[in-house]
Residue, then its C-alpha position, 0 to 999 in steps of 0.5 A: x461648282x463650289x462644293x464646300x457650300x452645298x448643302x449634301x457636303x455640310x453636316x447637321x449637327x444636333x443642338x443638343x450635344x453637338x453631335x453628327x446626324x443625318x437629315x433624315x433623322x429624327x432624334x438624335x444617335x448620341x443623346x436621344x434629343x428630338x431634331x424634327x422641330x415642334x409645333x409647340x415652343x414648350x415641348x422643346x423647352x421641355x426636351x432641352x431640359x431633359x437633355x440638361x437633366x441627364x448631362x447634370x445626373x452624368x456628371x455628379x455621378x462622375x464626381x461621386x466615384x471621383x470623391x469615393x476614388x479619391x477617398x479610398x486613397x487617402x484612406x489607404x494612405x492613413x491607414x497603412x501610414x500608420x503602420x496597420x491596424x495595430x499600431 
């Protein structure tokens, strides 16, 4: 018996992030997406663009505290560049 086509041996994946779930689940353990198909095509659009909503708010908050990082550095650099506040 082939074992790597049956079905308890392959993982279902999560269309929204890619992540490992079980077939019993009904939403998703990493992102929270809804698995279990809908009767109506928009609530799965709208569902996809929630997911692609909070993937965009993670990353510009990523990018924000990278800038104020990086702008706290180059600050830094400025002001003790210079020798001090006083000169």
């Amino acid at each position: 018996m082939d074992k790597t086509n049956s079905p308890s041996a392959a993982a279902s994946r999560c269309w929204s992030c890619d992540g490992e779930v079980a077939p019993t689940d009904n939403f998703c353990r990493h992102c929270g997406a809804r698995l279990q198909s809908s009767t109506s095509p928009s609530i799965n659009i709208h569902e996809r663009l929630v997911s692609i909503e909070k993937r965009l708010l993670n990353v510009l908050i990523g990018v924000g505290v990278l800038l104020a990082l990086f702008g706290g550095i180059l600050l830094q650099l400025y002001h003790f560049g210079r020798g001090g506040g006083l000169g």
